[in-house]
C-alpha positions as CSV (number, residue, x, y, z in Angstrom):
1,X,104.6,204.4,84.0
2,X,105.9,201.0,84.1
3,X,104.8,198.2,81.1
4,X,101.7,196.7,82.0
5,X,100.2,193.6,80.6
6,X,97.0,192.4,81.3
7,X,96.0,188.9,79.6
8,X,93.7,186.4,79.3
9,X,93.4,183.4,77.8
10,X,90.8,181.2,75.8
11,X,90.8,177.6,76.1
12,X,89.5,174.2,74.5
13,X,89.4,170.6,75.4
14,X,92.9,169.5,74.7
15,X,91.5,166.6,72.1
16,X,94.8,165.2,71.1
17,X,95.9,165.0,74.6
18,X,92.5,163.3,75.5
19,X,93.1,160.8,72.7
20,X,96.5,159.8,74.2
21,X,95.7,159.4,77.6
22,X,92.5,157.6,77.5
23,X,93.4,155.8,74.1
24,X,90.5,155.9,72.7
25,X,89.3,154.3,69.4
26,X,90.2,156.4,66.0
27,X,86.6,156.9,65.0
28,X,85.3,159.2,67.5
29,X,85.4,162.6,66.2
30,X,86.6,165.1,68.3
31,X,83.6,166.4,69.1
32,X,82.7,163.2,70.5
33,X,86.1,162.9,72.3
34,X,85.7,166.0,74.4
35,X,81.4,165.1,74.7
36,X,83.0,161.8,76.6
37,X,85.6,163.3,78.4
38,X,83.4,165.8,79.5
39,X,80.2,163.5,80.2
40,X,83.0,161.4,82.6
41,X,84.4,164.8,84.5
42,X,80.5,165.7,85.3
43,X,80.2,162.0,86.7
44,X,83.2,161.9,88.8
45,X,83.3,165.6,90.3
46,X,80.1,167.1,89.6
47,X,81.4,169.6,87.1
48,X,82.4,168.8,83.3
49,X,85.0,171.6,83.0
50,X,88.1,168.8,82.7
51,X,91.7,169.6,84.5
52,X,94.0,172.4,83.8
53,X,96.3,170.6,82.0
54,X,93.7,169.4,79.6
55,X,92.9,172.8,77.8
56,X,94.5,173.6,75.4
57,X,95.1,177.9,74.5
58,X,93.4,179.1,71.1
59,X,93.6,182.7,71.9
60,X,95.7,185.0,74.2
61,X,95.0,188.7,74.4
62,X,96.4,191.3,75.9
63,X,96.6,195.3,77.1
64,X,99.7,196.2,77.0
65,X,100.1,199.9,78.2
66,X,103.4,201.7,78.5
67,X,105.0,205.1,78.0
68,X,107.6,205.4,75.1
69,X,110.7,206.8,75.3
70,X,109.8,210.3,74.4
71,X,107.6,210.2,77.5
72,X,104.4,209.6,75.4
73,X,101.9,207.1,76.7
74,X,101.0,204.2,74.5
75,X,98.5,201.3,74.9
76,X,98.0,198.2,72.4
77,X,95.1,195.8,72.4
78,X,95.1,192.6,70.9
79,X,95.6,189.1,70.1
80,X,98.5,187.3,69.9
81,X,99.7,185.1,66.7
82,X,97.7,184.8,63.7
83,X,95.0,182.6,62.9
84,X,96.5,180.5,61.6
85,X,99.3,179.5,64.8
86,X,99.4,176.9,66.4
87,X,99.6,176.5,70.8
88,X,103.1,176.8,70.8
89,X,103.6,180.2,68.8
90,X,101.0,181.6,71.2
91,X,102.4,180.8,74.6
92,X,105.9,181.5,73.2
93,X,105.0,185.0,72.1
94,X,103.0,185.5,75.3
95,X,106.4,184.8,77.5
96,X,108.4,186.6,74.7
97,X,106.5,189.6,76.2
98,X,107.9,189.1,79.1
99,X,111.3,188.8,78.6
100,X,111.0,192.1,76.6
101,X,109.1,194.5,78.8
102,X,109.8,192.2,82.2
103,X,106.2,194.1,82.6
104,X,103.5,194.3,85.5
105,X,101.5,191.7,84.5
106,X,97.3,191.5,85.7
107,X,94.8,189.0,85.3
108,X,91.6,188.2,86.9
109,X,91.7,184.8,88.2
110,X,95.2,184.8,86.4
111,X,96.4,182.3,89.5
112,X,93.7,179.9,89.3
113,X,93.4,179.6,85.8
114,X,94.9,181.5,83.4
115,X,99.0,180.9,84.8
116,X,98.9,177.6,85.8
117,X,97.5,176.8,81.9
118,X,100.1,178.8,80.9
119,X,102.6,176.5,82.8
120,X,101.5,172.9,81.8
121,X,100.6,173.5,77.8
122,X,104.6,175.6,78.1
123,X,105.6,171.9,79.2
124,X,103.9,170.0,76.8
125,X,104.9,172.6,73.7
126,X,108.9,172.9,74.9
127,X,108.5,176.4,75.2
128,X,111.1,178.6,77.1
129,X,110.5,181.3,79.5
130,X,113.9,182.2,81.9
131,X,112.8,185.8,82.9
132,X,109.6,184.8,84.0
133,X,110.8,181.7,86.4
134,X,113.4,183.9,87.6
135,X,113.1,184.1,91.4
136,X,116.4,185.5,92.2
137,X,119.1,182.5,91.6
138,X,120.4,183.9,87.8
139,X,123.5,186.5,86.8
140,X,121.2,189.0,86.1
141,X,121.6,192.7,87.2
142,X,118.8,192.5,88.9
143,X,117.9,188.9,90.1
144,X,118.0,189.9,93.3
145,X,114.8,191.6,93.1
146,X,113.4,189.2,92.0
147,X,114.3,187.3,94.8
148,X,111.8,189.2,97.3
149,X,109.3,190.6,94.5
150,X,108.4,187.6,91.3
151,X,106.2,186.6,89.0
152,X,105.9,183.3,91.0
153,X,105.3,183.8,94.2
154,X,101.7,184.6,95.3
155,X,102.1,187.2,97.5
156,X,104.4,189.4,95.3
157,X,103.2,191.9,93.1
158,X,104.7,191.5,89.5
159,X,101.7,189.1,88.5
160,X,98.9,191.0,90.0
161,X,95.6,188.9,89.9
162,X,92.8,191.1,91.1
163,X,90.1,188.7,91.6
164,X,91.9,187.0,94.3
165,X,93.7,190.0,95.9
166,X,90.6,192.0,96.3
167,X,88.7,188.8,97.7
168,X,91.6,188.8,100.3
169,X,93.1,185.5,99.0
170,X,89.7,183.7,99.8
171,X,88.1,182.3,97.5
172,X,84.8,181.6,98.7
173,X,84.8,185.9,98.0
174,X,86.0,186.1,94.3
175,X,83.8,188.2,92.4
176,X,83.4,187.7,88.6
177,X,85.1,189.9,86.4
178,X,81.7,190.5,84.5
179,X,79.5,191.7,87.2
180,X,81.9,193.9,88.8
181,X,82.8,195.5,86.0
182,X,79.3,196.4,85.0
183,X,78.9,197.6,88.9
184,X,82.0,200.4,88.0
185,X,80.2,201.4,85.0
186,X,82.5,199.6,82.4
187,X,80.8,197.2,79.6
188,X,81.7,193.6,80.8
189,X,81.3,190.5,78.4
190,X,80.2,190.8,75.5
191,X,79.6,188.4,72.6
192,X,80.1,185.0,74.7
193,X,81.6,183.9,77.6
194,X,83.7,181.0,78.6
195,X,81.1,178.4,78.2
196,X,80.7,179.4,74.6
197,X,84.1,179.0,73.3
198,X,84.2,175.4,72.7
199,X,81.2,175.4,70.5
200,X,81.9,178.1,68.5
201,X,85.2,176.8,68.0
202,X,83.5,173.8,66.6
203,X,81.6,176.5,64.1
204,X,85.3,177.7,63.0
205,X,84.3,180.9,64.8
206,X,87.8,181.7,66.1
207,X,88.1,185.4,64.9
208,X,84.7,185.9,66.9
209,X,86.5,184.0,70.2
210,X,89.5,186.5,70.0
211,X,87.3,189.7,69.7
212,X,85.5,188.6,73.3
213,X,88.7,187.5,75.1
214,X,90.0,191.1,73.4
215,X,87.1,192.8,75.2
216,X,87.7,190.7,78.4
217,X,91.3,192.4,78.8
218,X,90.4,195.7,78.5
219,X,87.8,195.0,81.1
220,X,90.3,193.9,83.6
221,X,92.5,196.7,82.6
222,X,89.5,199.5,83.5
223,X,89.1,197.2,86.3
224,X,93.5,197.8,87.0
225,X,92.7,201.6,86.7
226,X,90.0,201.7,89.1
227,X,91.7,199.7,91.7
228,X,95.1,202.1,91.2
229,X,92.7,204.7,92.3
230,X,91.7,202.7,95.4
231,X,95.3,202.4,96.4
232,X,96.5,205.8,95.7
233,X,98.3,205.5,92.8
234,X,95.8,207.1,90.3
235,X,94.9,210.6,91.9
236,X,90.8,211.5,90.4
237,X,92.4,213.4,88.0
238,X,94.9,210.4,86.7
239,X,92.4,208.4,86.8
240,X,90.1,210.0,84.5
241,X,92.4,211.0,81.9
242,X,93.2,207.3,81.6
243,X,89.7,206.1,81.1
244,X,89.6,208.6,78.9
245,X,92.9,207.7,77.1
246,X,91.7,204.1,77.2
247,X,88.4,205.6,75.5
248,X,89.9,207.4,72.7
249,X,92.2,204.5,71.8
250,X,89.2,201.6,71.7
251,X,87.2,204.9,69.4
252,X,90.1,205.1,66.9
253,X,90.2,201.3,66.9
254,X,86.0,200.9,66.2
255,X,87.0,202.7,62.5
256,X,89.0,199.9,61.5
257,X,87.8,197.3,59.0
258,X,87.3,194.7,62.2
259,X,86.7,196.8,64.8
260,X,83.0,196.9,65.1
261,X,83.3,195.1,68.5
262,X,84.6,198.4,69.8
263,X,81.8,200.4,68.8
264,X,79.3,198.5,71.0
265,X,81.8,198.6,73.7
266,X,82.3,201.4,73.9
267,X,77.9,202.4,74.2
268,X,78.4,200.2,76.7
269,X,80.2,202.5,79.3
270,X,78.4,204.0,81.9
271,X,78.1,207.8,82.9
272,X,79.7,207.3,85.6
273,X,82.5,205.1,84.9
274,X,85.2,207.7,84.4
């Protein structure tokens, strides 16, 4: 089996950022800073979610599932960076990933929101990331596959978003991650969602933002599984011994000092999820 990471991210208004661009007066807190920048999206577009560009990462989490080289499988779940670590140390390890495994990396929604952060907050904190721009042009053994097959490109396969492939690249079909999850019989969200994350960031609850986004990846990784048994490469029986592989991981994880989150995830499965 191939390295596959699945990621998502965690964002928050991008205060500093807001600060320089709109040059605003040193006594607004932050709080107020992203309450105005916010209150001025809603007014212009409709929405207050502000640009891409303005969110700045506090958490990336991943699956990463591969077989070692004994031939015995292995899967990881977690955050990357420490608490502690800033923007940069996060998006550099995520890319660090992928010049390691050059893995198959899924998202949901990864194209419409989770990449294209990736790509302007990688500008703004000079990080570097060769093997995952590479479409083909370097000396590498094997550029020229990634000439017809990339991370970039949106109809190749080595980023894998599921949301939009399975809405047919339309996105007046995209599903959420959350619902159609709980349709298969897997958990979904739990603890917060998207909407939350600012505020409890505010509360210093950062430890309790990784744990959902960590429970969001393992969600679109069930979510991988199933859909590799739609297309044929899960047989039933593959399938099922991967859930169940999945299942036994997240149980030895719940008996670790934080891994109550597990626990409750994993009462969340349905009987008929695997």
């Amino acid at each position: 089996m191939a390295t596959v990471l699945v990621f998502d991210i965690e964002t928050i208004p991008d205060v500093a950022g807001l600060r320089r661009l709109e040059n605003l007066p040193v006594t607004l807190t932050d709080a107020e800073v992203a309450t105005k920048a916010m209150a001025d999206r809603l007014e212009k577009t409709g929405s207050d979610f502000l640009p891409l560009y303005l969110q700045r990462i506090v958490a990336i989490s991943c699956v990463i599932r591969r077989t070692s080289k004994d031939g015995s499988p292995q899967i990881k779940v977690g955050t990357l960076g420490a608490l502690e670590d800033d923007e940069s140390v996060l998006i550099q390890t995520f890319f660090d990933l992928v010049e390691k495994y050059t893995p198959q990396l899924v998202s949901w929604n990864g194209s419409g929101f989770d990449l294209p952060v990736l790509h302007y907050r990688a500008l703004v904190n000079h990080v570097q990331a060769p093997r995952y721009w590479e479409m083909g042009e370097s000396q590498e053994n094997d550029s020229r596959e990634f000439k017809w097959n990339n991370y970039i490109s949106r109809y190749h396969m080595r980023h894998l978003d599921l949301m939009d492939l399975l809405a047919k690249f339309n996105g007046r079909a995209n599903a959420p991650l959350d619902g159609l999850a709980k349709l298969c019989g897997f958990p979904g969200k739990m603890g917060m969602d998207g909407s939350q994350v600012w505020p409890a960031f505010q509360e210093g609850k950062l430890n309790d933002i990784r744990r959902y986004c960590e429970t969001d990846v393992v969600n679109t990784y069930l979510m991988y599984c199933r859909f590799q048994l739609l297309r044929g490469g899960f047989s039933l029986a593959e399938y099922r011994e991967e859930i169940d592989f999945v299942k036994a991981y997240l149980t030895k994880e719940a008996l670790e000092p934080n891994g109550a989150q597990w626990q409750e995830y994993l009462a969340g499965f349905a009987p008929n999820a695997s």
